[in-house]
N, C-alpha and C positions, 0 to 999 in steps of 0.2 A: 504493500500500500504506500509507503514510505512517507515524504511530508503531507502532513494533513494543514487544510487551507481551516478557517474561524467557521466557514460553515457545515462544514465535517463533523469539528470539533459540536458546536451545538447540535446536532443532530443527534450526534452519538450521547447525548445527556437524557436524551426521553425515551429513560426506556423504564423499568422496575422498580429502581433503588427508593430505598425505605428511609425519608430526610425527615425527621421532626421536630418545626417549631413553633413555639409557644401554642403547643396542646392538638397542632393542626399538624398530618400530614402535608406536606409540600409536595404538588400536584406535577411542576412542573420550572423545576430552577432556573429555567433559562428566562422565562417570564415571570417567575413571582417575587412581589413586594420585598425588598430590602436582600433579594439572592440577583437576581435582571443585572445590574451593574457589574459586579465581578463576573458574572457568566460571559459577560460583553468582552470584559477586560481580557479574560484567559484566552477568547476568542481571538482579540485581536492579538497576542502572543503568536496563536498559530498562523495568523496571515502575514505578520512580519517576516517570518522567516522565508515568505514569498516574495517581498518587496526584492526587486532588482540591485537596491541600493545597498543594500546589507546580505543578498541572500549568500555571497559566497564570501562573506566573513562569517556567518552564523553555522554553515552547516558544511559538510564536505561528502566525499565519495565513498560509500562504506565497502567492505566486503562483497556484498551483494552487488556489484555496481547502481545503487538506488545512493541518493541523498536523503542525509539525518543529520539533525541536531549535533554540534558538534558537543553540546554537553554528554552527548551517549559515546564519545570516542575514547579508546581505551589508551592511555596516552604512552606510547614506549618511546618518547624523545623529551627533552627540555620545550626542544619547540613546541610540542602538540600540548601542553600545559600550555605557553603563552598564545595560540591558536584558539587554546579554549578560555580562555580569560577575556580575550576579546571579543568572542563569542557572549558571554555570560555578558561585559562591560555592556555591548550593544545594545539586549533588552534593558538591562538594568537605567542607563543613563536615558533611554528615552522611557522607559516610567517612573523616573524620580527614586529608584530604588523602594517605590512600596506597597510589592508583591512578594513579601518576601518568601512564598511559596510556590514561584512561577515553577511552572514544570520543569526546567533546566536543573533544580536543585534536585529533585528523586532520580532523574533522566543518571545524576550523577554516581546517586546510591542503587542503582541496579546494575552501573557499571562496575563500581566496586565491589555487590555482592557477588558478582563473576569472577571479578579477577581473584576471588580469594575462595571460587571452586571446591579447592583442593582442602581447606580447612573442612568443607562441611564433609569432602569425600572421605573423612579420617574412617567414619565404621562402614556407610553403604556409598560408593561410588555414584549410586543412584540422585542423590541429594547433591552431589557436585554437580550432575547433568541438569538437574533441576534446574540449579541456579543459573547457568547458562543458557536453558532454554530460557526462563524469564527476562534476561535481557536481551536475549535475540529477539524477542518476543516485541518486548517495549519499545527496542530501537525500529525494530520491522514494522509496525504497525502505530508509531510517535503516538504512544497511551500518555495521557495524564494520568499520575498515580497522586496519592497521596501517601502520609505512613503512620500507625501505629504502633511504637515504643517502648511505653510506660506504661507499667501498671497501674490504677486506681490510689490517687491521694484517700486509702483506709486506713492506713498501720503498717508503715515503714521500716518496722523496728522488727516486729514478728516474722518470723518465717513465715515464706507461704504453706509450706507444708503443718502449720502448727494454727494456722487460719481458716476460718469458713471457707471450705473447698471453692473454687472456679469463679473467685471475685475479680480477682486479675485470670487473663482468658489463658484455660490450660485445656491438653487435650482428655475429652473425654475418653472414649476407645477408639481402638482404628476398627476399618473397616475394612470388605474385598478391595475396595476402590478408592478409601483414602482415611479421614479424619473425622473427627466429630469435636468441636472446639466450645466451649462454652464458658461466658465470663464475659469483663468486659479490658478497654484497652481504651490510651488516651495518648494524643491528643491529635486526633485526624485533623489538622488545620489544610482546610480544601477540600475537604472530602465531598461535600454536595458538587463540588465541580469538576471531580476526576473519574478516572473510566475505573482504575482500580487502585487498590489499600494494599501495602507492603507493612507488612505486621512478622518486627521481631524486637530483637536486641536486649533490654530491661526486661525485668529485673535482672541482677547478679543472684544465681541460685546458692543458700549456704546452709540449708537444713537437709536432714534426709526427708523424702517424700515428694522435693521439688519437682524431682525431673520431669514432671505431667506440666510445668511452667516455664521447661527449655523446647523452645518453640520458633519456629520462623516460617513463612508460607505468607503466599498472595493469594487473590482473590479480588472479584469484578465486585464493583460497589453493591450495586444488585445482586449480588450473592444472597441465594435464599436462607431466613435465619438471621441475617445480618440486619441491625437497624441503627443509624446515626440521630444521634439527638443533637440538637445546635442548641449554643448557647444561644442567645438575644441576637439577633443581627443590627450591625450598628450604622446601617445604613438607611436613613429615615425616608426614603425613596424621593428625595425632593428637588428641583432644581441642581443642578450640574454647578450654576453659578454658585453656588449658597453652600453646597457640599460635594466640593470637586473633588476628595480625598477619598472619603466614606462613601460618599456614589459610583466610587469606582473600583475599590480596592478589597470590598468589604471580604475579604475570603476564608471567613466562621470557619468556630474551632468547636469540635465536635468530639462526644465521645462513643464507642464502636461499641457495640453489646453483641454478643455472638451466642442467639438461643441455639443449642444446638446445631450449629453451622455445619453443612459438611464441607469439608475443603479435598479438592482431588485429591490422592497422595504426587501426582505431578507436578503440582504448584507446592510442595513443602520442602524446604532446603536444613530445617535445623528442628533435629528431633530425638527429644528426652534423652543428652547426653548434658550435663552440665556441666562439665570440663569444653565442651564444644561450646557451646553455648554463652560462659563465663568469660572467654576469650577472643569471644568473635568479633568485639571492637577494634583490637588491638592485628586480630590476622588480615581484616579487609582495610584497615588506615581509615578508619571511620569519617575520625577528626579529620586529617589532611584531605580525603577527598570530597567531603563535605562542606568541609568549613574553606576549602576554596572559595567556592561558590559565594558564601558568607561573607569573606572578605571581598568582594567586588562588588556587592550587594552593598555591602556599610559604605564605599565608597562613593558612589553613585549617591547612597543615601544623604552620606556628608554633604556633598556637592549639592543637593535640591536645601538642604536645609540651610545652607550657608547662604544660600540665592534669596530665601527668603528672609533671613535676617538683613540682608543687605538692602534687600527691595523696599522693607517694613523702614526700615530708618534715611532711607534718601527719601521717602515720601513726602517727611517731615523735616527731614534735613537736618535728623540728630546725628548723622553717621561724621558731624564736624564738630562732635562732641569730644573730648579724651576718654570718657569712663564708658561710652558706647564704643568708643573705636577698639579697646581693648577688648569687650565682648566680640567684641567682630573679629578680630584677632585671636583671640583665643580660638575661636572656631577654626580660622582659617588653619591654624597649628594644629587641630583634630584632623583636620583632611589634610596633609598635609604629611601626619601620620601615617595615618591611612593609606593614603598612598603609597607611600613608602613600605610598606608592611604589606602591598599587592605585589611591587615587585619583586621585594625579599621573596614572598614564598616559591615565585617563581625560579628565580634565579640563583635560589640555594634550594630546588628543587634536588629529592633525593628518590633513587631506583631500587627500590625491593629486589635483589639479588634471587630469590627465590624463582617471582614471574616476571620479573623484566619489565615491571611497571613503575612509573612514576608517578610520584605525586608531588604534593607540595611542602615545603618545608614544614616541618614539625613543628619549629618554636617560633617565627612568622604568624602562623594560623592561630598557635596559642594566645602568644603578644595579643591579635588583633581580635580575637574572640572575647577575649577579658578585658580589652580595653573602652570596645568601646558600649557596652552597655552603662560604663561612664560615663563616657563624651555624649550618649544620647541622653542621658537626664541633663546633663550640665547646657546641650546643646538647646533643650528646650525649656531649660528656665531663663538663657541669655535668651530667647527668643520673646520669651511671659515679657525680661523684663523691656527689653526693646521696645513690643507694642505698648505695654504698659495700657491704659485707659481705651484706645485705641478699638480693640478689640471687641468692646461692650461699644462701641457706638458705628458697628458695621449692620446695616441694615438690612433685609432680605429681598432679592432683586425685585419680587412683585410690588413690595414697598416703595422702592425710587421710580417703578415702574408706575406705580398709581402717583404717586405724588410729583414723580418730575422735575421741572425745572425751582417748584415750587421752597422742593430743600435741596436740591443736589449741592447747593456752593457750600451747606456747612459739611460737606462730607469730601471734599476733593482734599489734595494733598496740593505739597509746595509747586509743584511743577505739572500736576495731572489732574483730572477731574475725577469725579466721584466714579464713573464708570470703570476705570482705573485704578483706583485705590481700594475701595468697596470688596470687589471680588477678592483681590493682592488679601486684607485683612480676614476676609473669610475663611481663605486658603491657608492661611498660615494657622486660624484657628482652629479649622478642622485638625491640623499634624498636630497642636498643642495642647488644646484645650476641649476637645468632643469626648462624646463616650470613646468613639473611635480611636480617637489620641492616647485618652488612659488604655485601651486595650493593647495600643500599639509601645506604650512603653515598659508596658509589665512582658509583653511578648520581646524585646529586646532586652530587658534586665533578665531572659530566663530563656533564651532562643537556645543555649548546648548546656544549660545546666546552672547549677548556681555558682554566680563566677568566683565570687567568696571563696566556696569549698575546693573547688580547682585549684585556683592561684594554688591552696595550701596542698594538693593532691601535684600536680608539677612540681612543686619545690622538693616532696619524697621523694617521687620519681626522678627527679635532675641526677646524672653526672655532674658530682662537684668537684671529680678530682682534679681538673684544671684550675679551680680556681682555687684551692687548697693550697696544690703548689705552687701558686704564683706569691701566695701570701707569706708559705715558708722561706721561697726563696730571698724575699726582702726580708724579711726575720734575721735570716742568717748573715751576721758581719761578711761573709764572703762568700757571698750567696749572685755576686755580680763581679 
């Protein structure tokens, strides 16, 4: 089939799948109230990589002789990392960075779960095939997936094996033809608008009893058994001008319940070993090949949000302020980061000796994963304070629209008119101050885990003997 054009892609959305919000079956995502805009969004993802202008930066020549997403390419050079970075930069930088679940980022994690085969192949060779048909699979036929991870926020602390059976989704028995999975899993963010759910990784197993909860397998959203609840959607279905963020981006985070699901045993890569299981982060480069993605995504992101502090204060013409210009500045020095920490991963890009794959540097992807769930709260309160009052006196287009010339001059800026500025202020409040916003910063404070716990979980893990002996050698009077 190979690239799919936005109207493929919506078509292939009305079929089965079980989407429930606030108490109502959702009939149909492409069209309904507060789902219609991100359905649009993901749509136009898949017709870009049609555009002339970008198609052969985005995608390239597969195996197959067909074109794919170059996020699906399996990268065995330096260059085919920086190929796919400018791949990734391209959607990224033309939507502001905020989708941060555009298909390109699972496209990535299907590739990774191939190239690490061999780990699942440790007891049945079967489960390595698996894995490889599912990204032959994904890349052949450009699926939007989603993914479920994480066990249920119940009781952290317990063993599952020492918990109320199949609250996080274990399998129940197998069968001639495959699984029976039951429990639930979190957190499908894009699941109402992907073809199908890559459900593994979390928990880490450490009780006896676990291994009904070392698990990994796909499945079509509509998978019978399966049912997604959405949290709120925070997309108030209203004018583009008024909520150009949230009208477009909305793409609900969702949690997976699996009543007795049966899953083929074809589609299951990772089953009731949890030595396999416990280690499967670490054998497919989880972090590196993922958090790629991530990092080019934060940057793109940097860069919309630095526009908008810039934009918000020449309005007014505070940007000739000192204690504003250093907000501006400090941002500028987040991206600036940022960037820096894109091309590091690239270019202390490192090759698994094992399969010949590269990925992206290690401590690069860490750097920037942990950094900037910082720089986005810092980057959005220099934004609060920038607008300052601003903000509360941005009106809604049908308002300037009935009243007209009657107020627009107390709402124009130093150099622009209220048509100008109005919208500039709206847009900035959606990234800062909507439901949307609060959603989108707690999703950045927690997009690979709590950055907290890492930094201190890196610092075990680091190789310190370099820097040990750097420290003994100055110690020593003749140590130079």
């Amino acid at each position: 089939m190979g690239l799919r054009t936005g109207e493929q892609y919506l078509a292939g959305l009305r079929d089965s799948r079980e989407i429930w919000h606030i108490g109502e079956r959702v009939a149909d995502v492409a069209t309904a109230p507060g789902f219609a805009g991100a359905a649009r969004t993901v749509a136009a993802y898949y017709d870009f990589q049609h555009d002339p202008a970008v198609h052969d930066l985005v995608t390239y020549e597969d195996q197959d002789g067909q074109r794919s997403h170059l996020s699906f390419i399996t990268p065995r050079s330096k260059d085919d990392l920086r190929r796919r970075a400018a791949a990734y930069a391209a959607w990224a930088e033309h939507s502001g960075g905020q989708l941060g679940r555009s298909p390109d980022y699972m496209n990535a994690a299907v590739m990774a779960l191939a190239a690490a085969h061999q780990h699942w192949a440790q007891n049945d060779p079967a489960l390595g095939e698996h894995a490889l048909a599912m990204y032959d699979r994904c890349r052949r036929e450009d699926i939007c997936l989603t993914h479920t991870l994480v066990t249920p926020q119940i009781d952290r602390k317990t063993p599952l094996g020492e918990q109320e059976p199949y609250l996080n989704a274990g399998v129940v028995r197998r069968t001639d033809t495959g699984i029976i999975v039951r429990g639930a899993r979190v957190l499908g963010t894009l699941a109402p608008f992907s073809d199908a759910n890559v459900s593994f990784g979390l928990p880490v197993l450490t009780g006896d009893g676990d291994e009904d909860y070392a698990l990994g397998f796909w499945c079509p959203v509509d998978q019978p058994g399966l049912r997604w609840l959405c949290r709120d959607s925070f997309d108030p279905n209203r004018s583009l001008a008024d909520y150009p963020i949230s009208g477009r981006f909305e793409e609900i985070d969702t949690v997976a319940i699996f009543d007795d699901c049966e899953i083929p045993w074809e589609s299951v890569f990772d089953y009731r070993d949890a030595r396999i299981h416990n280690t499967a982060f670490g054998a497919l480069h989880f972090t590196e090949a993922l958090g790629h993605h991530v990092i080019v995504k934060n940057v793109a992101k940097t860069r919309f949000l630095y526009g908008i502090a810039h934009l918000i204060a020449d309005s007014a013409q505070t940007n000739s302020f000192v204690n504003v210009q250093i907000r501006l500045g400090d941002i500028l020095m987040m991206l600036h980061t940022m960037e820096s920490i894109a091309v590091a991963a690239v270019e202390a890009a490192e090759q698994d000796p094992r399969t010949g794959v590269w990925y992206a540097n290690d401590g690069a992807i860490q750097a920037g994963l942990r950094l900037f769930p910082e720089f986005y709260v810092r980057i959005v309160d220099h934004i609060k304070q920038i607008g300052g009052s601003n903000f509360m006196a941005a009106p809604s287009e049908a308002t300037l629209q009935a009243l007209g010339p009657a107020v627009e001059r107390y709402f124009r800026g130093a150099g622009e008119d209220a048509d100008g500025k109005v919208p500039l202020f709206r847009l900035a409040w959606d990234v800062v101050g909507t439901s949307f916003a609060g959603r989108q910063e707690l999703y950045e404070r927690f997009f690979f885990g709590d950055s907290q716990l890492t930094k201190s979980q890196n610092y075990m893990r680091h190789d310190k003997t370099e820097a040990i002996a750097m420290v003994h050698r100055l110690l020593d009077p003749h140590g130079i």
